[in-house]
PQR file with spaces between the fields and no chain letter, atoms N, CA, C, O and H, PARSE charges and radii, in Angstrom:
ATOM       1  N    UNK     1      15.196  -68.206  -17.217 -0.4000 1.5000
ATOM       2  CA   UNK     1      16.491  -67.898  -17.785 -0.0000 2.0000
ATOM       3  C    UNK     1      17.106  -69.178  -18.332  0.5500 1.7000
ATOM       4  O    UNK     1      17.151  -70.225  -17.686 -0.5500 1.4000
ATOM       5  N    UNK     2      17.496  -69.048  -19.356 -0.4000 1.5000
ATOM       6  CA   UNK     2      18.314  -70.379  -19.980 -0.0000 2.0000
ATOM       7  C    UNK     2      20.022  -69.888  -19.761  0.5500 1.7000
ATOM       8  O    UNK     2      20.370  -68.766  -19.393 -0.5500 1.4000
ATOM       9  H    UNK     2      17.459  -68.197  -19.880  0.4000 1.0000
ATOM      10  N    UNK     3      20.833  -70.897  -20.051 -0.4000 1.5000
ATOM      11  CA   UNK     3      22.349  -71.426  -19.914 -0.0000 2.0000
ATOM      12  C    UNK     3      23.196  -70.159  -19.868  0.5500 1.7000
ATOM      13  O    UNK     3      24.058  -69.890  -19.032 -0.5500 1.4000
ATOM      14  H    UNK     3      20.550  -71.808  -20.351  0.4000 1.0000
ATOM      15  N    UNK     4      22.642  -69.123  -21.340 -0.4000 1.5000
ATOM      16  CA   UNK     4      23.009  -67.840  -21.521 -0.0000 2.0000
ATOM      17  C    UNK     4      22.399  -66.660  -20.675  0.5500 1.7000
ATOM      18  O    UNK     4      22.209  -65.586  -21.245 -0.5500 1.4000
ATOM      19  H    UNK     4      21.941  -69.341  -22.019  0.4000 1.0000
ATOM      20  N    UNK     5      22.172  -66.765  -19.716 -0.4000 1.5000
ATOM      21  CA   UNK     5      20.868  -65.483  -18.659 -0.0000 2.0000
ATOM      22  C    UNK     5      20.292  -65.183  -20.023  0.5500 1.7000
ATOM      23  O    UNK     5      20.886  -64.225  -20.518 -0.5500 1.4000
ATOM      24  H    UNK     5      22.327  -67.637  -19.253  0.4000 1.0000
ATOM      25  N    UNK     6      19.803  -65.433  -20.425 -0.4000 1.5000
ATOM      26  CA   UNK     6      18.861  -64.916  -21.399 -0.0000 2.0000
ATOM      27  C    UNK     6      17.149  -64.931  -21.128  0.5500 1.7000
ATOM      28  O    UNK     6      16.629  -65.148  -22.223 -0.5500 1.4000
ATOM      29  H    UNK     6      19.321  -66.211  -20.023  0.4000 1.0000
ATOM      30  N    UNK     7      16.399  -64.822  -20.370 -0.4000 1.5000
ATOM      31  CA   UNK     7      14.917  -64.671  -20.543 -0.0000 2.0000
ATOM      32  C    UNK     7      14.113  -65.124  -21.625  0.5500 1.7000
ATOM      33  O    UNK     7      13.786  -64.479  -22.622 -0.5500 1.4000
ATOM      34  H    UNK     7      16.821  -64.646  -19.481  0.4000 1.0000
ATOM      35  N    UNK     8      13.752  -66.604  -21.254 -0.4000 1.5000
ATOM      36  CA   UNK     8      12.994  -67.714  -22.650 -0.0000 2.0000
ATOM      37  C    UNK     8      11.810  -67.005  -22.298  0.5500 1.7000
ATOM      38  O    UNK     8      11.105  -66.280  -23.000 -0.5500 1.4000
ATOM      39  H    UNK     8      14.018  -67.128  -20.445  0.4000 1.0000
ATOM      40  N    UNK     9      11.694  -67.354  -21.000 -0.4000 1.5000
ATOM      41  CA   UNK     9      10.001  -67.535  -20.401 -0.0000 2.0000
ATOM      42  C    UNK     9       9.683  -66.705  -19.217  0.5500 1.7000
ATOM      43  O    UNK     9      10.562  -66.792  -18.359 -0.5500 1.4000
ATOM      44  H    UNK     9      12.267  -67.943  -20.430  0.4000 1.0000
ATOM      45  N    UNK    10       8.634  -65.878  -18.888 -0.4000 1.5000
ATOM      46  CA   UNK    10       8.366  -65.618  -17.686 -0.0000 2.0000
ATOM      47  C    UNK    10       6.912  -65.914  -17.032  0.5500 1.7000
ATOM      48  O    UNK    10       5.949  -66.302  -17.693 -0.5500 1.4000
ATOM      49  H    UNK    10       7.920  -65.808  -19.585  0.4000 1.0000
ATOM      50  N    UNK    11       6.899  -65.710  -15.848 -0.4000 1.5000
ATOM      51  CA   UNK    11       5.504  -66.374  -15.212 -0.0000 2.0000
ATOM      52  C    UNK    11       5.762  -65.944  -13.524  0.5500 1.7000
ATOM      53  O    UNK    11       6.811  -65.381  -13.212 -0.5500 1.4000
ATOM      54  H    UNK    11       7.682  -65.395  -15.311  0.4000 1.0000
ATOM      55  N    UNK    12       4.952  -66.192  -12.726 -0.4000 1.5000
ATOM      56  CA   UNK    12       4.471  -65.721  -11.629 -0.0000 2.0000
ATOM      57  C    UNK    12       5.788  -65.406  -10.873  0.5500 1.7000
ATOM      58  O    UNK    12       5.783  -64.837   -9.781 -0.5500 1.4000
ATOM      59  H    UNK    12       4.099  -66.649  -12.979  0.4000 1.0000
ATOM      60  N    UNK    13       6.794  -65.763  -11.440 -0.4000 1.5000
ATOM      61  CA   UNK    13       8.054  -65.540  -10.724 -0.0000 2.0000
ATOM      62  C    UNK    13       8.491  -64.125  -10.850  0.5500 1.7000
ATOM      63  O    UNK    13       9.049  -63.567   -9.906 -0.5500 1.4000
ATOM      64  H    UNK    13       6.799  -66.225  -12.326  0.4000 1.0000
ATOM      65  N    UNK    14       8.239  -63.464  -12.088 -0.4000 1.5000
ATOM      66  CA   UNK    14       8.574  -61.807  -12.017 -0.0000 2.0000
ATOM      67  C    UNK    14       7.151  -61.168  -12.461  0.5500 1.7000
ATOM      68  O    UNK    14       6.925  -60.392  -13.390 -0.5500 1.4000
ATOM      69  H    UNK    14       7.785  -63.918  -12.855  0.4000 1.0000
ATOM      70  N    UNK    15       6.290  -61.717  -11.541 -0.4000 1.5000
ATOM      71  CA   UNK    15       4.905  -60.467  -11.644 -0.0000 2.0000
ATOM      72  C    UNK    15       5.279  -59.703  -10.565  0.5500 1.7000
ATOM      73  O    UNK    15       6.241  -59.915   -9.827 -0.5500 1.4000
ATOM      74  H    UNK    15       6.474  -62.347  -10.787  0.4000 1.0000
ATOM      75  N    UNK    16       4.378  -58.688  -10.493 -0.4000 1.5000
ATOM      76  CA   UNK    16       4.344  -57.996   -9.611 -0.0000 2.0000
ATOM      77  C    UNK    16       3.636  -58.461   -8.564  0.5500 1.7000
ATOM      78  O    UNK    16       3.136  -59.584   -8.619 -0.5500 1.4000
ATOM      79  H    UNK    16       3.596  -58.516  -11.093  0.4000 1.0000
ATOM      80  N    UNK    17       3.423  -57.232   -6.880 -0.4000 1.5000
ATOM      81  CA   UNK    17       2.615  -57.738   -6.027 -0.0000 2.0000
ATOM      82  C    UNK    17       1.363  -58.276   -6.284  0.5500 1.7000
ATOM      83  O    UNK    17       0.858  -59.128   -5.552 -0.5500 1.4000
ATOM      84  H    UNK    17       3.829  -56.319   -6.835  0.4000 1.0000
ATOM      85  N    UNK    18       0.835  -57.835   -7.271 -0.4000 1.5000
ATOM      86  CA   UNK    18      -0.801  -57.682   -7.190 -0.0000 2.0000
ATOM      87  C    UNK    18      -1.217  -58.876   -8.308  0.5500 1.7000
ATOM      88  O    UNK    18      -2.402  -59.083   -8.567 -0.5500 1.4000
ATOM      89  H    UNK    18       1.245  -57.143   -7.865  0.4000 1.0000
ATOM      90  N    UNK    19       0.045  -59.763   -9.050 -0.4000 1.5000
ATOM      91  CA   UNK    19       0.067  -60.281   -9.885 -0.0000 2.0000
ATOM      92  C    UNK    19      -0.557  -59.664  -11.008  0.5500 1.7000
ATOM      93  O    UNK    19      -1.090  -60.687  -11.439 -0.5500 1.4000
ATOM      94  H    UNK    19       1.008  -59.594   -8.840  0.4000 1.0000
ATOM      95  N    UNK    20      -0.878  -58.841  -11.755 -0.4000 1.5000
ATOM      96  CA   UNK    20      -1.410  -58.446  -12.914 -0.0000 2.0000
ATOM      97  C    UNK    20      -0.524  -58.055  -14.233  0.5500 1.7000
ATOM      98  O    UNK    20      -0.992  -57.713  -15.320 -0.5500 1.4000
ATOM      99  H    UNK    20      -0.445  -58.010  -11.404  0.4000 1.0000
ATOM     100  N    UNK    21       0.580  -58.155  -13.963 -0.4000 1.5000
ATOM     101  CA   UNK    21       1.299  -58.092  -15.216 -0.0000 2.0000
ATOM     102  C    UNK    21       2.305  -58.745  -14.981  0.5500 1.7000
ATOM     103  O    UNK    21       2.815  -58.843  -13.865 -0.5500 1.4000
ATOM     104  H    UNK    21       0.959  -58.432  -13.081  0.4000 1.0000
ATOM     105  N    UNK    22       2.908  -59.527  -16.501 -0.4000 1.5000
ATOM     106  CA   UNK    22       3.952  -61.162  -16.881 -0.0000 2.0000
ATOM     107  C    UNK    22       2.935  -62.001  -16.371  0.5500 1.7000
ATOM     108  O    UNK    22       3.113  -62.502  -15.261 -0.5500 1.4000
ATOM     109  H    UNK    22       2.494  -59.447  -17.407  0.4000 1.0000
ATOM     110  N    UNK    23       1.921  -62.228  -16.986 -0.4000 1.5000
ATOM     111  CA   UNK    23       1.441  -63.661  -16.629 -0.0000 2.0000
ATOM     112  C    UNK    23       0.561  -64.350  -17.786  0.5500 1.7000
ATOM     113  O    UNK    23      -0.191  -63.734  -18.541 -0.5500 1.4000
ATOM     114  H    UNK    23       1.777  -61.821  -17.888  0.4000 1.0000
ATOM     115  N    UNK    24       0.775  -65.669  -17.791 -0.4000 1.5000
ATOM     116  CA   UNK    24       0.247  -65.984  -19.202 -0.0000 2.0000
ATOM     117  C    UNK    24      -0.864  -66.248  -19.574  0.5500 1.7000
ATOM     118  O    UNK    24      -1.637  -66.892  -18.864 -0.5500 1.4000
ATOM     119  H    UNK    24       1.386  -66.170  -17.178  0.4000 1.0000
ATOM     120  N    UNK    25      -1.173  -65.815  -20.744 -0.4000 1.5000
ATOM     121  CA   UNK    25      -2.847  -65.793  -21.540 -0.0000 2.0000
ATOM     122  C    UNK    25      -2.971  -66.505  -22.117  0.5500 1.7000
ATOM     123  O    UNK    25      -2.181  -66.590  -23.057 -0.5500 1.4000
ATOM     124  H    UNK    25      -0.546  -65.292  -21.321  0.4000 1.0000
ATOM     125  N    UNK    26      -4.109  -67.589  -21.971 -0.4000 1.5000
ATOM     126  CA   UNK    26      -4.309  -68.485  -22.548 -0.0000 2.0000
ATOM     127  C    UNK    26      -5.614  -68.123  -23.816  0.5500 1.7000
ATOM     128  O    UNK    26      -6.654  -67.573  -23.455 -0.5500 1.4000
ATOM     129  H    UNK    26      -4.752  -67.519  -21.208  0.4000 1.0000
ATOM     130  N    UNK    27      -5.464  -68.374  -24.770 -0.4000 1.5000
ATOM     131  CA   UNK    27      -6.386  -67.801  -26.055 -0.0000 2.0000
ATOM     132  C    UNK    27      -7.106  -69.209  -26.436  0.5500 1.7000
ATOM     133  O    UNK    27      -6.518  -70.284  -26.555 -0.5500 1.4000
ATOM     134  H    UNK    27      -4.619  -68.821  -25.063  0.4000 1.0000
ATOM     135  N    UNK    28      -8.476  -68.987  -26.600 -0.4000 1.5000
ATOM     136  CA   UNK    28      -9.198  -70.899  -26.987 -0.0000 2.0000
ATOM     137  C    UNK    28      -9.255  -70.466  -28.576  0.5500 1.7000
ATOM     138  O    UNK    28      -9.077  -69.411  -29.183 -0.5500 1.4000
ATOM     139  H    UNK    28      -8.954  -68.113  -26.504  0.4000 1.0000
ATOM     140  N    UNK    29      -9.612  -71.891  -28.958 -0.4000 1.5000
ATOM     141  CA   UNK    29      -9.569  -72.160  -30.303 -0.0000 2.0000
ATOM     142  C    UNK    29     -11.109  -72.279  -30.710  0.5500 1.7000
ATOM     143  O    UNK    29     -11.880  -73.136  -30.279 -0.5500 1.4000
ATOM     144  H    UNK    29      -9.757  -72.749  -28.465  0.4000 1.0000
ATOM     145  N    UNK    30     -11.410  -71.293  -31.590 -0.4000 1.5000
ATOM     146  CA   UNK    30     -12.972  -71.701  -31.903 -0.0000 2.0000
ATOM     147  C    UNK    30     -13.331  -72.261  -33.321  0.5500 1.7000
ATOM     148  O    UNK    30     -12.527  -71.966  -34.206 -0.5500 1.4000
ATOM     149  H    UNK    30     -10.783  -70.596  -31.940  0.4000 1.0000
ATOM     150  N    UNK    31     -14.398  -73.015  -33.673 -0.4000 1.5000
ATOM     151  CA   UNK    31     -14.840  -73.658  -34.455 -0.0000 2.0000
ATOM     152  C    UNK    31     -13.864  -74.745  -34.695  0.5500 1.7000
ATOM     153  O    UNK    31     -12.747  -75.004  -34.247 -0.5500 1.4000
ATOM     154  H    UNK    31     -15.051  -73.255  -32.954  0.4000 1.0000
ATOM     155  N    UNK    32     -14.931  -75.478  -35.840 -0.4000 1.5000
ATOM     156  CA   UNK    32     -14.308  -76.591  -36.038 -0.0000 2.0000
ATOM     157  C    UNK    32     -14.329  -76.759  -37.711  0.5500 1.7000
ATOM     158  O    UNK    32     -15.018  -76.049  -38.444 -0.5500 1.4000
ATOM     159  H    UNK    32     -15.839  -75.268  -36.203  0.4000 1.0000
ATOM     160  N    UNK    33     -13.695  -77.528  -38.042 -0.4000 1.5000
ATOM     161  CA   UNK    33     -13.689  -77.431  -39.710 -0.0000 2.0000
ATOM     162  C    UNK    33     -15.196  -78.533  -40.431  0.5500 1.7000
ATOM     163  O    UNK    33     -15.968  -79.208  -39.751 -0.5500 1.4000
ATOM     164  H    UNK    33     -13.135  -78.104  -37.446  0.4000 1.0000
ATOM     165  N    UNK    34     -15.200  -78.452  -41.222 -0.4000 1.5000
ATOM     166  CA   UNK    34     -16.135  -79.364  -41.555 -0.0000 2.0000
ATOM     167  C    UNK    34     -15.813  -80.727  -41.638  0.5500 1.7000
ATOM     168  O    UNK    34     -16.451  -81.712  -41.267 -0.5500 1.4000
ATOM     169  H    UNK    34     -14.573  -77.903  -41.775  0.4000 1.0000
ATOM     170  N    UNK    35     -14.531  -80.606  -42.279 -0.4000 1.5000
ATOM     171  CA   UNK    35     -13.940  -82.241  -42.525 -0.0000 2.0000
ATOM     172  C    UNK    35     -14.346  -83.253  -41.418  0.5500 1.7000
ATOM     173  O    UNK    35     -14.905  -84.343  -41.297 -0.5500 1.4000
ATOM     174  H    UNK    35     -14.013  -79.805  -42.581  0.4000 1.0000
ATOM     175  N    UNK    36     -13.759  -82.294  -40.687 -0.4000 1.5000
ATOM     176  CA   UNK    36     -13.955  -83.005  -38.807 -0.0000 2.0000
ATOM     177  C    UNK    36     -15.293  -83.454  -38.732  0.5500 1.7000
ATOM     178  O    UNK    36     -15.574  -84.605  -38.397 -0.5500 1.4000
ATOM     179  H    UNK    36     -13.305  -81.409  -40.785  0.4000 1.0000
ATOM     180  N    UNK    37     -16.048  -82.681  -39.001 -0.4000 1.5000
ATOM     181  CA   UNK    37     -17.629  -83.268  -38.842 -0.0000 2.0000
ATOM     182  C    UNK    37     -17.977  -84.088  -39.129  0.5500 1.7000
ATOM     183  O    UNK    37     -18.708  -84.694  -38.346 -0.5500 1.4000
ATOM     184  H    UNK    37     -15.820  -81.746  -39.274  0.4000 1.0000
ATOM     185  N    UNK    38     -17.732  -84.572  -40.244 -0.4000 1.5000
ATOM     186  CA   UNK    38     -18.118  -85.625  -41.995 -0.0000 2.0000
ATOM     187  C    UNK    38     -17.574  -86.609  -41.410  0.5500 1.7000
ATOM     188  O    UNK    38     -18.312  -87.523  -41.045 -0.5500 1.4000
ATOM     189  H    UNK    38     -17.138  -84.079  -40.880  0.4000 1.0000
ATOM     190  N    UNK    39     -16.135  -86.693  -41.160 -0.4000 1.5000
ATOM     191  CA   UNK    39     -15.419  -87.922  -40.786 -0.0000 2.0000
ATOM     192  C    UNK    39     -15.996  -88.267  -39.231  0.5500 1.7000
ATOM     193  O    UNK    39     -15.731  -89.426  -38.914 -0.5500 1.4000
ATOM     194  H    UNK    39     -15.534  -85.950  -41.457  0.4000 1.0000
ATOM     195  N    UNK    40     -16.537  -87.705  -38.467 -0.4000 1.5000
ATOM     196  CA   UNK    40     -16.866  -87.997  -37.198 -0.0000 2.0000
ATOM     197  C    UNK    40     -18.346  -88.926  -37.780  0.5500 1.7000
ATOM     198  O    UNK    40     -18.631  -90.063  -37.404 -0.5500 1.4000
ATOM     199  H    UNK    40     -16.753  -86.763  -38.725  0.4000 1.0000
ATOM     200  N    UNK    41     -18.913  -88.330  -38.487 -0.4000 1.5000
ATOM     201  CA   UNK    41     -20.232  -88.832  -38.903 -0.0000 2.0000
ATOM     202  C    UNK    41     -20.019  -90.090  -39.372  0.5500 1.7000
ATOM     203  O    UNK    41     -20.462  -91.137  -38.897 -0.5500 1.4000
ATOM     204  H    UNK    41     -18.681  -87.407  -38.793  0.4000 1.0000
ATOM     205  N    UNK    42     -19.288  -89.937  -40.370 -0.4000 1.5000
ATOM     206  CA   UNK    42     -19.084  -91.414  -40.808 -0.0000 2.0000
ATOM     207  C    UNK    42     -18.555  -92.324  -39.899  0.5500 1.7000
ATOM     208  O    UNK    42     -19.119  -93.418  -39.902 -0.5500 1.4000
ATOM     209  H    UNK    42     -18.929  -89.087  -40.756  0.4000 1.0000
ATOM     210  N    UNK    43     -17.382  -92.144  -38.913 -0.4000 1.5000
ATOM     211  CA   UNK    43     -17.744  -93.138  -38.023 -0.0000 2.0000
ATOM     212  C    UNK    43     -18.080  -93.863  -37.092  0.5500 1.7000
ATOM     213  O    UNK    43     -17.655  -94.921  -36.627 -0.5500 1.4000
ATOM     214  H    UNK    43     -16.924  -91.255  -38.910  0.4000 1.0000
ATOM     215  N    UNK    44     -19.167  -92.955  -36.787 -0.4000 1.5000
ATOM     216  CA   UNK    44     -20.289  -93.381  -35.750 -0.0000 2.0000
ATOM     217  C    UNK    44     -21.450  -94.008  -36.841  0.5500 1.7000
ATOM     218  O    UNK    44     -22.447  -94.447  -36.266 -0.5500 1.4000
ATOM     219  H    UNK    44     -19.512  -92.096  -37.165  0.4000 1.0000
ATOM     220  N    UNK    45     -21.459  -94.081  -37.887 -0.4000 1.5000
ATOM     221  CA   UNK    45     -22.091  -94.582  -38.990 -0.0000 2.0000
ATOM     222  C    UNK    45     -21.808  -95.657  -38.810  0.5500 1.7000
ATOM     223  O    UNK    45     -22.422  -96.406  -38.050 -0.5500 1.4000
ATOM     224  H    UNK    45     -20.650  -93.724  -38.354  0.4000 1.0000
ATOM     225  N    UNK    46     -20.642  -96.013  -39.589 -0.4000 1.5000
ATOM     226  CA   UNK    46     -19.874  -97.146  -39.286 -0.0000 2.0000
ATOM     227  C    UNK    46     -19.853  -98.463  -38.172  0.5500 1.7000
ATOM     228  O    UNK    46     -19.822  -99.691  -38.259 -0.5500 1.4000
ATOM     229  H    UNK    46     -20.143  -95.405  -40.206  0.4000 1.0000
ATOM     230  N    UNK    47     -19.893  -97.392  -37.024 -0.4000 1.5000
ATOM     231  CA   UNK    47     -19.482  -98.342  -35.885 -0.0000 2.0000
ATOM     232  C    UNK    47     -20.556  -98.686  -35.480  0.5500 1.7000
ATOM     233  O    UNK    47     -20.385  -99.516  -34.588 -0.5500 1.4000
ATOM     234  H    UNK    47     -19.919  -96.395  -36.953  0.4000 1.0000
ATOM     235  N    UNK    48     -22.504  -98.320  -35.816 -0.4000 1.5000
ATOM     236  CA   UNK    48     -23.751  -98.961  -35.693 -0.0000 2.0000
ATOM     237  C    UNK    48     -23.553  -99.994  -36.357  0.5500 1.7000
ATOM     238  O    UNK    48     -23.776 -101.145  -35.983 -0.5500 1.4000
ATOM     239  H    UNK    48     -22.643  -97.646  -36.541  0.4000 1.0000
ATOM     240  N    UNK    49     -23.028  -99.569  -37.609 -0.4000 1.5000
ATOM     241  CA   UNK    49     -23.228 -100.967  -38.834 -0.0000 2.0000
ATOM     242  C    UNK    49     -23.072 -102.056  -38.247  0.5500 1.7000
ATOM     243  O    UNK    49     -23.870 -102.992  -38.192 -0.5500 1.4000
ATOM     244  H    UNK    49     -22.847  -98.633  -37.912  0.4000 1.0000
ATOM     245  N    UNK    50     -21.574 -101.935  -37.581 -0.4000 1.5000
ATOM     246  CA   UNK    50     -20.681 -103.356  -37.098 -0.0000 2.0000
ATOM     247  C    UNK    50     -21.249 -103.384  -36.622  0.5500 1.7000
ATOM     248  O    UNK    50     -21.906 -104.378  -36.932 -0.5500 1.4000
ATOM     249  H    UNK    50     -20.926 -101.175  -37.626  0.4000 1.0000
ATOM     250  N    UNK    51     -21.994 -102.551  -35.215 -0.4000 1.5000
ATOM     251  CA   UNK    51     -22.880 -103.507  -33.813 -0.0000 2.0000
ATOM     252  C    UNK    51     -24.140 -104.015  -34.451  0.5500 1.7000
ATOM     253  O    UNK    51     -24.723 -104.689  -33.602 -0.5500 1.4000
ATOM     254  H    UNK    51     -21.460 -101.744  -34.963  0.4000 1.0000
ATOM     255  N    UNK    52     -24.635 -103.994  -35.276 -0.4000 1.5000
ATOM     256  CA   UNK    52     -25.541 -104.813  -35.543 -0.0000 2.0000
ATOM     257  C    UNK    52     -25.458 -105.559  -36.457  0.5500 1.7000
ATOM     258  O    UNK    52     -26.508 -106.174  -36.642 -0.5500 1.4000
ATOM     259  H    UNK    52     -24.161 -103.446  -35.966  0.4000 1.0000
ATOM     260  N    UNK    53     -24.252 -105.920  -37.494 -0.4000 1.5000
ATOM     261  CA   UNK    53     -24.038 -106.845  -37.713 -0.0000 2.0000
ATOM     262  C    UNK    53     -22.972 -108.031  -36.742  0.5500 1.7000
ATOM     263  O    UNK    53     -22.976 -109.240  -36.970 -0.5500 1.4000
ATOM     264  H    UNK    53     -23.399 -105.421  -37.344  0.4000 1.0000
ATOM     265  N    UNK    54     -22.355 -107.553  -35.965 -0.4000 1.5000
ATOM     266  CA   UNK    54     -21.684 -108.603  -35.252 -0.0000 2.0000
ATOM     267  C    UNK    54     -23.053 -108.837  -34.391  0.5500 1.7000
ATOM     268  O    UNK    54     -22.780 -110.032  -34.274 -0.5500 1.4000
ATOM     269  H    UNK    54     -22.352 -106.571  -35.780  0.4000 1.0000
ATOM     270  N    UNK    55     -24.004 -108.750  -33.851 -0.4000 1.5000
ATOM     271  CA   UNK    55     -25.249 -108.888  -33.105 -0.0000 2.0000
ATOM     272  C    UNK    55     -25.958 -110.086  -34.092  0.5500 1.7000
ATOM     273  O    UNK    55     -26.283 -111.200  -33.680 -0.5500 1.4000
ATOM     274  H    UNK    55     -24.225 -107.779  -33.947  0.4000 1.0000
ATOM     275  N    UNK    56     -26.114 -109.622  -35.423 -0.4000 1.5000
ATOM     276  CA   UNK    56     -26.707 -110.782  -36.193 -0.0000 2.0000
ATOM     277  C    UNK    56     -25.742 -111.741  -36.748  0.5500 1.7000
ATOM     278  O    UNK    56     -26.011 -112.854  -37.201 -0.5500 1.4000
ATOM     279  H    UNK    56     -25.851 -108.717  -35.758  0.4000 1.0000
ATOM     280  N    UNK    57     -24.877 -111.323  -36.684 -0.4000 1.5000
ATOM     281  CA   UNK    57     -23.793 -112.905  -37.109 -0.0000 2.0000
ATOM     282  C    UNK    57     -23.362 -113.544  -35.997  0.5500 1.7000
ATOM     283  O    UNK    57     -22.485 -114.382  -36.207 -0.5500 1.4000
ATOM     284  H    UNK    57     -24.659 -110.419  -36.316  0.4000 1.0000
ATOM     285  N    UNK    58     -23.801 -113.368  -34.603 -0.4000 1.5000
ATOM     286  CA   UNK    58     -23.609 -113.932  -33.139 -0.0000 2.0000
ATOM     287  C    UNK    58     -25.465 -114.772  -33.238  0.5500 1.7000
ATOM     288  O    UNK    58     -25.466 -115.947  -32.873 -0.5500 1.4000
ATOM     289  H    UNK    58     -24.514 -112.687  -34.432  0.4000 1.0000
ATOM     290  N    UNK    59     -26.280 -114.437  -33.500 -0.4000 1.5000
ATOM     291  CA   UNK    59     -27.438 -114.915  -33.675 -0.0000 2.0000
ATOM     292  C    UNK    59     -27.929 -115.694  -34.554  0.5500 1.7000
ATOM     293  O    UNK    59     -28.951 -116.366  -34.415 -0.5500 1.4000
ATOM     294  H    UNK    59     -26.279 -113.482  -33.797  0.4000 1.0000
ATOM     295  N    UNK    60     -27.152 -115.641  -35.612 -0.4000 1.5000
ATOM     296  CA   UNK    60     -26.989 -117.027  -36.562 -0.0000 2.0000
ATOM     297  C    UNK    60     -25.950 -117.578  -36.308  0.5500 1.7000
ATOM     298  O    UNK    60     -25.934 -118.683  -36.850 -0.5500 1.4000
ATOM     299  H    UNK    60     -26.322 -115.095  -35.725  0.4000 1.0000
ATOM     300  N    UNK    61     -25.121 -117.386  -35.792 -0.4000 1.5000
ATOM     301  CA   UNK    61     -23.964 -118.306  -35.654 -0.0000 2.0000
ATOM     302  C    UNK    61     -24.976 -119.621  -34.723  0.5500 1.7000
ATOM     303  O    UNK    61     -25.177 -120.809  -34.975 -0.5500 1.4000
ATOM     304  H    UNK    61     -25.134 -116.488  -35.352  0.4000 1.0000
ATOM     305  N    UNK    62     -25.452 -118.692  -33.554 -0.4000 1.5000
ATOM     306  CA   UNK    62     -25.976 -119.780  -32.727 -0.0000 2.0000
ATOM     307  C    UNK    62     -27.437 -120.196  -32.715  0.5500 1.7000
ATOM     308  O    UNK    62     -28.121 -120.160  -31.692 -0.5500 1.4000
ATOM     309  H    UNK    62     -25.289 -117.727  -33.349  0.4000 1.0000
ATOM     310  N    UNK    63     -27.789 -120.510  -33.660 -0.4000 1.5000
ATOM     311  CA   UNK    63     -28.948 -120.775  -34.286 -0.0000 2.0000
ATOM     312  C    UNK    63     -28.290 -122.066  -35.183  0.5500 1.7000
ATOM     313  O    UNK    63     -28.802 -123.179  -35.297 -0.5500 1.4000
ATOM     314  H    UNK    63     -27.233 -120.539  -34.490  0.4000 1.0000
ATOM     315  N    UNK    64     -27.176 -121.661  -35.711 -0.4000 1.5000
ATOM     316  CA   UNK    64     -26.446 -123.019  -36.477 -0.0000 2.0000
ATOM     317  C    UNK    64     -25.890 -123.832  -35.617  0.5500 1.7000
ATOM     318  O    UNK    64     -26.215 -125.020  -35.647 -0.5500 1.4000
ATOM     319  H    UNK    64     -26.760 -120.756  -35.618  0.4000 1.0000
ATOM     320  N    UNK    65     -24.991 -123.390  -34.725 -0.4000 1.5000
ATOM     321  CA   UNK    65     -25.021 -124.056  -33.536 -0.0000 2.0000
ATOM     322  C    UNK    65     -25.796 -125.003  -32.704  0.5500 1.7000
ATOM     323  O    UNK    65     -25.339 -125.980  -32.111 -0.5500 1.4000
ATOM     324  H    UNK    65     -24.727 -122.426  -34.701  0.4000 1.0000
ATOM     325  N    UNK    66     -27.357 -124.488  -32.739 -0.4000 1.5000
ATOM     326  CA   UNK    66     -28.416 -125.202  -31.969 -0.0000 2.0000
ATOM     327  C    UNK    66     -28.558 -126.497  -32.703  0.5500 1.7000
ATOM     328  O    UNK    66     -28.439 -127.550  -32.077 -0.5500 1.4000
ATOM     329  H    UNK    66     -27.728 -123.694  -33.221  0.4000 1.0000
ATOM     330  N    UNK    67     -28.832 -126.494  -34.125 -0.4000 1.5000
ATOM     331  CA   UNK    67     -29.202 -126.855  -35.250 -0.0000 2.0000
ATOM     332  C    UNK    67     -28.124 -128.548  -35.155  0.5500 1.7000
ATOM     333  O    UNK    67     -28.628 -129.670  -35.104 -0.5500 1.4000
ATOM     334  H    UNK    67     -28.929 -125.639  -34.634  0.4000 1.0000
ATOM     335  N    UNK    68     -26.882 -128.300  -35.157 -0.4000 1.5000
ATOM     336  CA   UNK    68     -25.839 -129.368  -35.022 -0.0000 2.0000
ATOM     337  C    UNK    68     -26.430 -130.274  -33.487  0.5500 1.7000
ATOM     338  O    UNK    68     -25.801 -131.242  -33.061 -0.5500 1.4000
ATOM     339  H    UNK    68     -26.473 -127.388  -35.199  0.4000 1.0000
């Protein structure tokens, strides 16, 4: 009940004994769009690239390093 007794919301507070009716349904969400896919792809794409280039610019760095 809100400010006005008015009834926003109900839930286990006015079910009945047996609880089977006022109680809330939860509905799932299915699929996924494609966009979502593409952009997920790309950046796990991405984020190999960097690990193996920060891997080879840590391996020449210290190779130039040795070198001095």
């Amino acid at each position: 009940m809100n400010s006005a007794d008015h009834e926003v919301a109900y839930g286990e507070t006015t079910t009945d004994v047996k609880r089977t009716s006022n109680l809330f349904q939860i509905h799932g969400i299915t699929g996924r769009h494609a966009s979502l896919d593409i952009a997920a792809g790309i950046f796990s794409a991405v984020s190999v690239i960097y690990l193996f280039g920060f891997f080879f610019m840590e391996k020449r760095r210290s190779k130039v390093s040795e070198q001095s």
